[in-house]
BAFI-3210 file (N, C-alpha, C; in Angstrom, 3 decimals, decimal comma, padded with zeros to 6 digits):
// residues 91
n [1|2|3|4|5|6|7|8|9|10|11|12|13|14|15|16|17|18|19|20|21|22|23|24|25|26|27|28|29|30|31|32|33|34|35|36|37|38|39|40|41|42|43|44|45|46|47|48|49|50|51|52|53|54|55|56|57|58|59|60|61|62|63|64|65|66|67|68|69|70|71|72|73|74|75|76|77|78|79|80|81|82|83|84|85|86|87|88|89|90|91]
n.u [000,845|000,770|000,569|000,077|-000,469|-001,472|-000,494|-003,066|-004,080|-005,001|-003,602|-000,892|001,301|002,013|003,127|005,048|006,175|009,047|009,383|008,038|007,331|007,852|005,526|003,292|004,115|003,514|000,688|-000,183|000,670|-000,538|-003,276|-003,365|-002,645|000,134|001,907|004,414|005,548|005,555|007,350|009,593|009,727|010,088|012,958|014,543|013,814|012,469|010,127|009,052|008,660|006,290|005,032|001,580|000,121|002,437|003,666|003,076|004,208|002,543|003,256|002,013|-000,994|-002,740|-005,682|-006,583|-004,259|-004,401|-002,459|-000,634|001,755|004,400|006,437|008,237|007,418|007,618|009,515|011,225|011,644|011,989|012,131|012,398|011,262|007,874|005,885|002,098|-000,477|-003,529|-005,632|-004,652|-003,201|-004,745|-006,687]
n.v [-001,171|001,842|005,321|008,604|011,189|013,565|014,653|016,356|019,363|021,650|021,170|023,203|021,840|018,425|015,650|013,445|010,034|008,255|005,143|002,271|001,694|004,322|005,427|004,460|005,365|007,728|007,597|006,763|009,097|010,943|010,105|009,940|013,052|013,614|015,847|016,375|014,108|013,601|015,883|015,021|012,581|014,268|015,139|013,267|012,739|011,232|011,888|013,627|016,908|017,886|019,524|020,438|019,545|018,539|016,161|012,691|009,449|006,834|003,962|001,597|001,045|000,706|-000,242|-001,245|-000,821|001,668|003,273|004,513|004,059|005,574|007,529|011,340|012,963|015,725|019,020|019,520|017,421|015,158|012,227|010,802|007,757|007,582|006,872|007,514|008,902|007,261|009,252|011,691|011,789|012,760|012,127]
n.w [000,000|-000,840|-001,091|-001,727|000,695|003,132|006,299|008,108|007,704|009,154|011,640|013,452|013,993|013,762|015,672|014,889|014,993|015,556|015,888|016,393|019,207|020,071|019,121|020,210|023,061|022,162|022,003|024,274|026,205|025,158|025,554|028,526|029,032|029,711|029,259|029,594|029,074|026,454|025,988|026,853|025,090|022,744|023,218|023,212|020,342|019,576|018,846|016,288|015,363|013,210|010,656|009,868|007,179|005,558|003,043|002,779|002,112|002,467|003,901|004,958|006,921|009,720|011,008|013,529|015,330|015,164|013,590|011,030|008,783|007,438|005,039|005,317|003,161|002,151|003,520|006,508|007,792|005,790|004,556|006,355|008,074|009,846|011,830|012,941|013,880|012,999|012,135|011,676|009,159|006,072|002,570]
ca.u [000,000|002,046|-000,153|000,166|-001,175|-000,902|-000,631|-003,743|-003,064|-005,545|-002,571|000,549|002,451|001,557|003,847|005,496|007,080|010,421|009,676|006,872|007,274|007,512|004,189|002,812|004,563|002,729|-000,597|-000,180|000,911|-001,978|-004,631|-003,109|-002,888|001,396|002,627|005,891|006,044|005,736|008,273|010,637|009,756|010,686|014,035|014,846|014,424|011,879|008,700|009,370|007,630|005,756|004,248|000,528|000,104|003,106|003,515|003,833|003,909|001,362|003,722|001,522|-001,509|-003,151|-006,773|-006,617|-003,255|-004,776|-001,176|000,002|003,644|004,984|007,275|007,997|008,295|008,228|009,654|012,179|011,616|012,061|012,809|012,146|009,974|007,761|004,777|001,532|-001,717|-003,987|-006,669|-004,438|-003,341|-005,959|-006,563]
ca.v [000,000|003,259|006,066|009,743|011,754|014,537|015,672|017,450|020,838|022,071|021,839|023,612|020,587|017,091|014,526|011,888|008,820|007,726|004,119|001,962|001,929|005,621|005,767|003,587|006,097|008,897|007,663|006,798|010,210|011,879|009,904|010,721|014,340|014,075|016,955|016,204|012,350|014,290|016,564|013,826|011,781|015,325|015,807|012,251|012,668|010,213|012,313|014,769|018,072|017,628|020,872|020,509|019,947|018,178|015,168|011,633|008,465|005,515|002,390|000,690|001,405|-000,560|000,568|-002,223|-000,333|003,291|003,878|004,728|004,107|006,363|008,307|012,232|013,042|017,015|019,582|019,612|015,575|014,849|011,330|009,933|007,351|007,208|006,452|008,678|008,586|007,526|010,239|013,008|011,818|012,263|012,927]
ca.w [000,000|-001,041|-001,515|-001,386|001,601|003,746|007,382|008,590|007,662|010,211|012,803|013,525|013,819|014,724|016,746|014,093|015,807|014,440|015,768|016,646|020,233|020,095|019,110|021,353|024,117|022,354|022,342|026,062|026,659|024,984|026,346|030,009|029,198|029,974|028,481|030,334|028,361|025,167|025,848|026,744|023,730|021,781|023,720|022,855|019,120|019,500|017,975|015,495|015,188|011,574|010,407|009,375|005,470|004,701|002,258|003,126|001,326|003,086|003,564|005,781|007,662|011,045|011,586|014,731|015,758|014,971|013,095|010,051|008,969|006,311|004,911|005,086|001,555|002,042|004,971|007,194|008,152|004,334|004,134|007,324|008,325|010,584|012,292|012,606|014,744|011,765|012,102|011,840|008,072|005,302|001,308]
c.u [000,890|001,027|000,280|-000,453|-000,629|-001,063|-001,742|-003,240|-003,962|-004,519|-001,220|001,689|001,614|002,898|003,749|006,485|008,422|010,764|008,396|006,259|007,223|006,381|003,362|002,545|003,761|001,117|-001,025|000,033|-000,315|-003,356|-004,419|-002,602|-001,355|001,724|004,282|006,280|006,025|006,838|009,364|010,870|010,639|012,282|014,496|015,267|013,591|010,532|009,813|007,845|007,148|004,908|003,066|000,608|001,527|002,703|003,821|003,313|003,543|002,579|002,792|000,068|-002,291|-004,124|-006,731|-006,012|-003,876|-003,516|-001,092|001,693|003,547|006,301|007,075|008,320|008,503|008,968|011,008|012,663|011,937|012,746|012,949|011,178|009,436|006,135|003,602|000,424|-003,082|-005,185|-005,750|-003,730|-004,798|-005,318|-005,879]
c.v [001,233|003,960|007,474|010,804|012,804|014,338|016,677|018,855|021,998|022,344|022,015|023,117|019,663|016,149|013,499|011,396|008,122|005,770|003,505|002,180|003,230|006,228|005,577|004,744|006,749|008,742|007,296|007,894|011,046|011,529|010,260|011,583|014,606|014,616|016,450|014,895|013,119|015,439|015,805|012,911|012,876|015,254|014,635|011,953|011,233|010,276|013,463|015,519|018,313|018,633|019,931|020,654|019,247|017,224|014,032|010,476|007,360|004,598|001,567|001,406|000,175|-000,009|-000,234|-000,800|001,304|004,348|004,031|004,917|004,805|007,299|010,034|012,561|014,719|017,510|019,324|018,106|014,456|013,734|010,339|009,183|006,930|006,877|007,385|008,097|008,396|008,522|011,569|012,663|011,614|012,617|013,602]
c.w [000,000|-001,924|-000,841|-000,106|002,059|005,163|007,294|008,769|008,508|011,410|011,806|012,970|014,603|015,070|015,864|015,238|015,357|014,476|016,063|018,587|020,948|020,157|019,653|022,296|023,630|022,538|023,867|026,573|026,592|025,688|028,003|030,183|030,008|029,048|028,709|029,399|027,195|024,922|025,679|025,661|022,544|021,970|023,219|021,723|018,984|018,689|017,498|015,431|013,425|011,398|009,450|007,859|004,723|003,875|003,130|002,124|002,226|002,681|003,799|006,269|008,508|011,466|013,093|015,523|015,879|014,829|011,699|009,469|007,120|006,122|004,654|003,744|000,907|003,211|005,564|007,420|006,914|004,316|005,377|007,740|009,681|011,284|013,026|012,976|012,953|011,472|011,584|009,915|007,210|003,692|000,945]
res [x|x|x|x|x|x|x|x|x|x|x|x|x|x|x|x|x|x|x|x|x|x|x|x|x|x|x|x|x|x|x|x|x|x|x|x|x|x|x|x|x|x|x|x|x|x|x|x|x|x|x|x|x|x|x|x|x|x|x|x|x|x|x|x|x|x|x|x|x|x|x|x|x|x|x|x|x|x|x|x|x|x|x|x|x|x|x|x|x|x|x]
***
């Protein structure tokens, strides 16, 4: 599955994961409202800050998982892959 998409360009920036377990961490963070675990994941180099509206290319997606693995294919992140709350990519 390799399809074109974007980043919700409604936000700022959204919170890409650079691994799977990363992502994991972030959706545990968000649902218990730690700001502080999301910072740490940042400082880590573990989420990247993904500006709203970029490109990515669909490797994978896990509606079960509620992930999306892809690649950045515009932006600053250009070429990294990584893993992405699947609501916040669309069309």
């Amino acid at each position: 599955m390799t399809s074109r998409r974007v980043i919700i360009s409604t936000l700022d920036w959204v919170p890409t994961a650079t691994d799977i377990k990363a992502h994991e961490e972030l959706v545990k963070a968000i649902r218990a409202n730690d700001k502080d675990g999301l910072i740490e994941l940042l400082q880590e180099g573990r989420l990247l800050d993904t500006r709203g509206g970029e490109q990515l290319r669909v490797l994978s997606a896990s509606v079960w998982n509620n992930r999306t693995e892809a690649r950045i294919m515009s932006g600053k992140h250009k070429g990294k892959r990584v893993w992405v709350v699947m609501k916040w990519v669309v069309n």
